[in-house]
C-alpha positions in Angstrom: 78.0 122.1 95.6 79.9 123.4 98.8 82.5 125.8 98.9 85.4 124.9 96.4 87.9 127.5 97.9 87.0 126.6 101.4 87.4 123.2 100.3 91.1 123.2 98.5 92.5 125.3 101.3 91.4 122.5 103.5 93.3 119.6 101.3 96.4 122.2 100.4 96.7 122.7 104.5 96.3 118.6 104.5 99.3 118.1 102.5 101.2 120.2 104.6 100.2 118.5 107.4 101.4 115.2 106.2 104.6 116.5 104.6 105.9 117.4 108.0 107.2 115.2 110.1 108.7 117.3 112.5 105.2 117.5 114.5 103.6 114.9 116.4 100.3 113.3 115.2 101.1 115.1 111.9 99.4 112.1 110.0 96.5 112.4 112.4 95.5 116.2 111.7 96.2 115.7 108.1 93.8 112.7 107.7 91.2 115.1 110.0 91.8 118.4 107.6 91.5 115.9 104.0 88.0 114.8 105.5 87.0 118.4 106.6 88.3 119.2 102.8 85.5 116.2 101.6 82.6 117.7 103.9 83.3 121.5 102.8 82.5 120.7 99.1 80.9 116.9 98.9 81.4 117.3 95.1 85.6 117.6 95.1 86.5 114.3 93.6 90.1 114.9 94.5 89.9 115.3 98.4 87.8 111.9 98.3 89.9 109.9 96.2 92.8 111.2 98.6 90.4 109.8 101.9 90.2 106.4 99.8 94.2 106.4 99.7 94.4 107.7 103.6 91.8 104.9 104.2 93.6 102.0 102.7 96.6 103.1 104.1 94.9 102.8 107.3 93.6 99.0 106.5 90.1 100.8 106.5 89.6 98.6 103.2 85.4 98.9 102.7 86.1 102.4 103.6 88.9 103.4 101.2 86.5 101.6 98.8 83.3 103.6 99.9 85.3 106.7 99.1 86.7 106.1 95.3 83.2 105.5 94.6 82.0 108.4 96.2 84.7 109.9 93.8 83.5 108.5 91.1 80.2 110.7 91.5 82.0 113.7 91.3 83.3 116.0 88.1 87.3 114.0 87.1 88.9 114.8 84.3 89.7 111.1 82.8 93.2 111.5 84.6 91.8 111.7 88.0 89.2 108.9 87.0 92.0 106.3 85.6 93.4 106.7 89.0 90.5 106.5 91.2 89.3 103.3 88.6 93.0 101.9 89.6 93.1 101.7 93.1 89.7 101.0 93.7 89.9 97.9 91.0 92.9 97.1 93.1 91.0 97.1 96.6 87.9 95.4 95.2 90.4 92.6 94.4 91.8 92.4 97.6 88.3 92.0 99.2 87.3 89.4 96.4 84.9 91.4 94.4 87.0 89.8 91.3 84.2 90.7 88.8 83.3 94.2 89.2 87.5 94.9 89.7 88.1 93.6 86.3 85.3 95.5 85.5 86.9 98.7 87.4 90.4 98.1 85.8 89.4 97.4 81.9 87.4 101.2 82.5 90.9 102.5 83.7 93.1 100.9 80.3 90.2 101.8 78.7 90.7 105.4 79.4 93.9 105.3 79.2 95.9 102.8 77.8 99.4 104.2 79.0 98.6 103.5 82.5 100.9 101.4 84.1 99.3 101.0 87.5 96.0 100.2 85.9 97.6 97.1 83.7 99.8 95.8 86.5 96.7 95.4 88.2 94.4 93.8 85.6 97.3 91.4 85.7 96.7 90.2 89.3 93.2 89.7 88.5 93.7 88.1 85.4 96.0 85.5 86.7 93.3 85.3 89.8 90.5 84.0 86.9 93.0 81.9 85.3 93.6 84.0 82.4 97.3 83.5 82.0 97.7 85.0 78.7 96.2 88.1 79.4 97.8 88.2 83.0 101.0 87.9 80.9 100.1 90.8 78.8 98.8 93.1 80.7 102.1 92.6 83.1 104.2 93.0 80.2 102.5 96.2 79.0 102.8 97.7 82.7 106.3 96.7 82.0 107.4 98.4 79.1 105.4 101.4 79.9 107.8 101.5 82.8 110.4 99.6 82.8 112.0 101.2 85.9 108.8 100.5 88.1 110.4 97.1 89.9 107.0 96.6 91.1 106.0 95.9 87.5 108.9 93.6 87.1 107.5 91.6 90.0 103.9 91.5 88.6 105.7 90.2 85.2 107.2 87.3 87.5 104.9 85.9 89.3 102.6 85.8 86.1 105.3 84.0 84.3 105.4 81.8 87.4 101.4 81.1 87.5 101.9 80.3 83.8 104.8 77.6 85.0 107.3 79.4 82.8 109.3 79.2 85.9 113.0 80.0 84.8 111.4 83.1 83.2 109.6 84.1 86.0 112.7 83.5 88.3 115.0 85.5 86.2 112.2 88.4 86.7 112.2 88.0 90.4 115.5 88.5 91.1 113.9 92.5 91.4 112.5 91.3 94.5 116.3 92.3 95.6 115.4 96.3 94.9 111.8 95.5 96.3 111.7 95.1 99.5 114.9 93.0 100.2 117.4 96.0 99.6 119.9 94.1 102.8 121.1 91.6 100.6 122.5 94.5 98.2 124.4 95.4 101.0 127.0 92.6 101.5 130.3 93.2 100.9 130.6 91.1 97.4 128.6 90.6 94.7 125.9 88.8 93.9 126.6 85.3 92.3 125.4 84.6 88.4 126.9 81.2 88.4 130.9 82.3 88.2 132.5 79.2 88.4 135.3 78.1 90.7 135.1 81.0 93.7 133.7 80.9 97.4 129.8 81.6 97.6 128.1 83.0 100.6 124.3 81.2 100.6 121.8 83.0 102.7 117.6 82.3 103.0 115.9 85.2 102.0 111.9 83.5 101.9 110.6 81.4 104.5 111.6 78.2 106.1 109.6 76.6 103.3 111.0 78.1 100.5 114.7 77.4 101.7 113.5 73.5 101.7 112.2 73.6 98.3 114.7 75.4 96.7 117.5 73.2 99.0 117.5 71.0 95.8 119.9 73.0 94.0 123.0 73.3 96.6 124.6 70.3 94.9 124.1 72.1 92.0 126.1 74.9 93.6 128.4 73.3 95.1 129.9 71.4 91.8 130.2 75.2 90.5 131.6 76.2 92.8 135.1 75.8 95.2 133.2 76.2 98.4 129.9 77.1 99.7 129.1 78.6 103.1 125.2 78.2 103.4 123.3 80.1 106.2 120.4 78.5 107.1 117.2 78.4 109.2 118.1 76.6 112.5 115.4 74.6 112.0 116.7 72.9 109.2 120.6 72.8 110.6 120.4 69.1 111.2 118.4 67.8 108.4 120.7 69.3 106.0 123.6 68.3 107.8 122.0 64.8 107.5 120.9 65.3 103.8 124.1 66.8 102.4 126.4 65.0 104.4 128.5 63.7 101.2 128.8 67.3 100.1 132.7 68.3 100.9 133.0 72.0 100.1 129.4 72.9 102.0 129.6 74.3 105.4 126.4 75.1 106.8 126.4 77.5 109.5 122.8 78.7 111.4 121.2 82.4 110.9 121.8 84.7 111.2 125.6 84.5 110.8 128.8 86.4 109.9 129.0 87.3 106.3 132.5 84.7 106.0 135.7 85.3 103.6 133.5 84.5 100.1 133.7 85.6 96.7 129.9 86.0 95.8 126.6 85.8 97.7 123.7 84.2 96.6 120.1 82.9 98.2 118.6 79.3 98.0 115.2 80.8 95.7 118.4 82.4 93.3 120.2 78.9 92.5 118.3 78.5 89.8 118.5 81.3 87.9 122.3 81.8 88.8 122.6 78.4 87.5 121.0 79.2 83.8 118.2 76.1 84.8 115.5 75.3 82.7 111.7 74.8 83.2 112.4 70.9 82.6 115.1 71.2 85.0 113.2 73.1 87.7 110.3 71.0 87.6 112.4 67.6 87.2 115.2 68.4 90.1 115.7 65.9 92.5 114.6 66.7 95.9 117.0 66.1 98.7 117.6 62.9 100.9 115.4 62.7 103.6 116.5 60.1 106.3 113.7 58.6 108.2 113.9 60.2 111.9 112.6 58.1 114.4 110.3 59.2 117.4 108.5 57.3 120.2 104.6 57.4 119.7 103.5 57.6 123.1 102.1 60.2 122.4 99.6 58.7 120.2 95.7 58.1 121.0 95.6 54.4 121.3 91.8 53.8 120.5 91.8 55.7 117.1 91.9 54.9 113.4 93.1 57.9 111.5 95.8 59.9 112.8 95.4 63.9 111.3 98.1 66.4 112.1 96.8 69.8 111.7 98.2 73.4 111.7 96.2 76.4 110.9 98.6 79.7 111.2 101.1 81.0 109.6 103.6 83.8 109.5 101.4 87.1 109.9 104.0 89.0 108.7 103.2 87.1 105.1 101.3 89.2 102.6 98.6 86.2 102.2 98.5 85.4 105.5 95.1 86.5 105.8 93.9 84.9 103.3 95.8 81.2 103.7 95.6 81.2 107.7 92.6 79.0 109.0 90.3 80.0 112.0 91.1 76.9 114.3 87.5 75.7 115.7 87.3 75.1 111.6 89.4 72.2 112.5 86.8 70.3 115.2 84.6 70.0 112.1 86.2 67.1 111.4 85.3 65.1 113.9 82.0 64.6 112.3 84.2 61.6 111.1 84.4 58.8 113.4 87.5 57.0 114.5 89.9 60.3 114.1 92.5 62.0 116.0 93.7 65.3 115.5 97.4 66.4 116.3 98.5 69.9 116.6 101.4 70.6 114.3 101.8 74.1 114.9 105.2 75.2 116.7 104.5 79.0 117.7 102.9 80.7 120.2 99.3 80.5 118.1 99.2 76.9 119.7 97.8 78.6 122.3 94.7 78.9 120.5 93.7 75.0 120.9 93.9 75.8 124.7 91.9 78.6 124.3 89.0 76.9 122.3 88.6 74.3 125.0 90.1 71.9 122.5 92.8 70.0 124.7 91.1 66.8 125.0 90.3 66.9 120.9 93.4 67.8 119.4 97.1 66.6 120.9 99.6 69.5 121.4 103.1 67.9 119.9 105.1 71.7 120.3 106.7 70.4 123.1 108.3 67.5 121.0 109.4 69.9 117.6 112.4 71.3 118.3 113.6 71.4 115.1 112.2 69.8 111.1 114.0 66.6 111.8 111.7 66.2 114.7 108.4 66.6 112.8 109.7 64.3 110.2 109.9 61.8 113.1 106.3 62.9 114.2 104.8 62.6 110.8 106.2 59.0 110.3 103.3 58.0 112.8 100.6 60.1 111.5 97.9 59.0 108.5 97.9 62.4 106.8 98.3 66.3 107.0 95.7 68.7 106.8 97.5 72.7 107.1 97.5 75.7 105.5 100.0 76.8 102.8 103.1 77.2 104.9 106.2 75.3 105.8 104.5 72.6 107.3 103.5 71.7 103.3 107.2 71.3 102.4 108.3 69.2 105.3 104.9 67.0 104.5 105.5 66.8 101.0 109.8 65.5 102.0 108.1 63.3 104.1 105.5 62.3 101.0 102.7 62.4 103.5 99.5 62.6 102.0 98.7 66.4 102.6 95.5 68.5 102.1 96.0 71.8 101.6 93.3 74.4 101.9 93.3 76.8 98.9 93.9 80.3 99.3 92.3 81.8 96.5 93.1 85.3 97.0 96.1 84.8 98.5 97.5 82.0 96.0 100.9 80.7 95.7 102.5 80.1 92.0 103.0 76.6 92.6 99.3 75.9 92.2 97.4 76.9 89.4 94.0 78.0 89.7 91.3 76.8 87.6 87.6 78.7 87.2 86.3 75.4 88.8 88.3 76.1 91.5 87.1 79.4 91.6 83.9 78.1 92.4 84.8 76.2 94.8 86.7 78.8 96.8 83.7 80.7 96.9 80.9 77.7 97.7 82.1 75.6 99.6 83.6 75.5 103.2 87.0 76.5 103.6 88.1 73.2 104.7 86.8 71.2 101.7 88.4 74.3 99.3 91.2 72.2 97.6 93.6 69.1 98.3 97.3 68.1 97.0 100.6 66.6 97.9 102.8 68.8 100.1 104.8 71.7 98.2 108.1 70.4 98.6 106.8 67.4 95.4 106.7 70.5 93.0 108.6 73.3 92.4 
């Protein structure tokens, strides 16, 4: 055992450190002065399970991991160990250790079964071993423990959502709002819950994707409602001009926009709850018209017989990118099949990356004919099939009902699919590009 005194000066002079802001590098001595703290006495659970937190903060994932075990050694009173049993469960998850998480997590209820963190948690695992009943409960126990916590809330939606009790899980979701979307509270009217009969202010508040999906639902609005302003993705601007052309009191403007003279605001992924829809009606909603845009294909290889557009990034700013984004060389595995052609799909500056792999001559670049959706709905009219990631590309390939493949993110995940433990096992034999296939995302809700 070191020096305890030594040691908890050391972690009290840490805090400070991090508590004021007013120096530079203050986060940089205190992460320096909690590790001192963790070398003056090795045995001081507390100064290790605060490196793990410092750590993970840091993305230093294996090492925030590293130290809650290390804290694990030491003397805890079964407070300090429900906690470092929490957030290491929840890293071990994150780095697809799903057993010995679970394993981690259970220990933490186990100990205490008022812990709301620990149960939220078990949750996300649960749901990640298709568990849904117990991903349900143990959401719903973190949620009556604290039913303030919005992160909770969310937990308790998106296993509703994974459970396909979507109009439940919707209704939960709206919390998303308080958790980490706090701008839209900030227009100057309320937020709509299907009022009938005033002016609604629509506005995107997922991805380009989502907005598509969830597009099936503005005629739904619009017979609600007296008039409906919706702000959309410029991207989609001219589709849904084309695809809601018969609606009369819909004015679609491009984001980001104005807020105009409305009664209400609203976003495409709240139309459904706002509308009081049910599961049946979610599911069995009607997507929206999709006229066939019409491209010339000279841009198409001439000598080949299967014609494969590809796109392997998405938004990095997404919390699974990491987990749904493909590495692109992955892609040149498939010309182990004769007779193909691959077309690059992808419309930001990771297009690059083909050019960087040496890959010009394999796979087409078609960025410089997307301007907008409509455009790769003309593109994908010549093309055999789709083979992307979970991202937008998946809606506009499901509109088009092009046969899609899309890789399965396991750890990432996205509640539209449900995971089964076969899947599991795929997901962690096989190669990522053989991990899962199905329709494009914009056939399901």
């Amino acid at each position: 055992m070191g020096d305890r005194n030594a040691a908890q000066a050391m972690f009290n002079a840490a805090v400070t450190a991090a508590n004021d802001r007013s120096k530079p590098q203050h986060l940089e001595r205190a992460y320096q002065l909690f590790g001192s703290a963790c070398l003056t006495d090795p045995t001081f659970g507390l100064a290790h399970f605060q490196m793990g937190n410092n750590n993970a903060d840091l993305k230093r994932t294996e090492a925030a991991i590293a130290c809650y075990r290390r804290a694990l050694f030491c003397t805890n009173t079964d407070e300090e160990k429900v906690r470092v049993l929490t957030n290491m469960g929840w890293f071990l998850y994150a780095t697809g250790r799903i057993d010995e998480s679970l394993q981690s997590l259970l220990e933490a209820t186990r100990l205490d079964p008022n812990a709301p963190n620990a149960w939220q948690n078990l949750s996300v695992v649960y749901g990640l071993l298709d568990d849904s009943s117990n991903s349900i409960r143990s959401a719903q126990i973190a949620h009556d423990l604290n039913p303030q916590d919005v992160n909770a809330e969310i937990a308790l939606a998106f296993a509703l959502m994974f459970d396909r009790q979507f109009s439940k899980g919707l209704k939960h979701f709206e919390k998303r709002f308080e958790w980490r979307l706090q701008q839209y509270t900030h227009s100057p009217y309320p937020q709509w819950h299907g009022e009938p009969d005033g002016t609604l202010f629509l506005m995107s508040d997922q991805g380009l994707g989502d907005t598509l999906s969830f597009a099936r639902f503005v005629e739904a609005a619009c017979k609600r409602c007296k008039y409906v302003h919706a702000s959309v993705h410029p991207e989609l601007l001219r589709l849904f001009q084309h695809s809601f052309v018969g609606i009369k009191n819909l004015n679609l403007i491009p984001q980001p926009s104005p807020f105009p003279q409305a009664d209400y605001w609203s976003t495409f992924m709240s139309l459904p709850t706002a509308l009081g829809l049910t599961d049946a009606q979610l599911i069995n909603a009607e997507h929206i018209a999709c006229p066939r845009f019409g491209t010339d294909p000279n841009w198409k290889a001439t000598d080949a017989k299967l014609h494969i557009g590809i796109a392997w990034k998405g938004n990095p700013q997404s919390d699974i990118d990491k987990h749904r984004s493909i590495p692109f060389e992955q892609f040149l595995e498939l010309y182990r099949v004769p007779g193909i052609q691959l077309y690059s799909l992808q419309v930001d500056d990771f297009s690059k990356e083909l050019y960087d792999a040496g890959a010009t001559m394999l796979v087409r670049d078609l960025k410089p004919y997307i301007r907008d959706v409509c455009d790769s709905l003309g593109l994908l009219n010549h093309l055999d099939m789709v083979i992307c990631l979970e991202s937008a590309l998946g809606h506009i390939a499901g509109l088009a009902s092009k046969e899609t493949w899309l890789p399965y993110s396991f750890l990432g995940r996205d509640y539209r699919f449900r995971p089964s433990r076969r899947q599991r096992h795929l997901v962690s034999q096989a190669p990522r590009l053989s991990a899962g296939k199905g329709r494009g995302l914009a056939t399901g809700v």
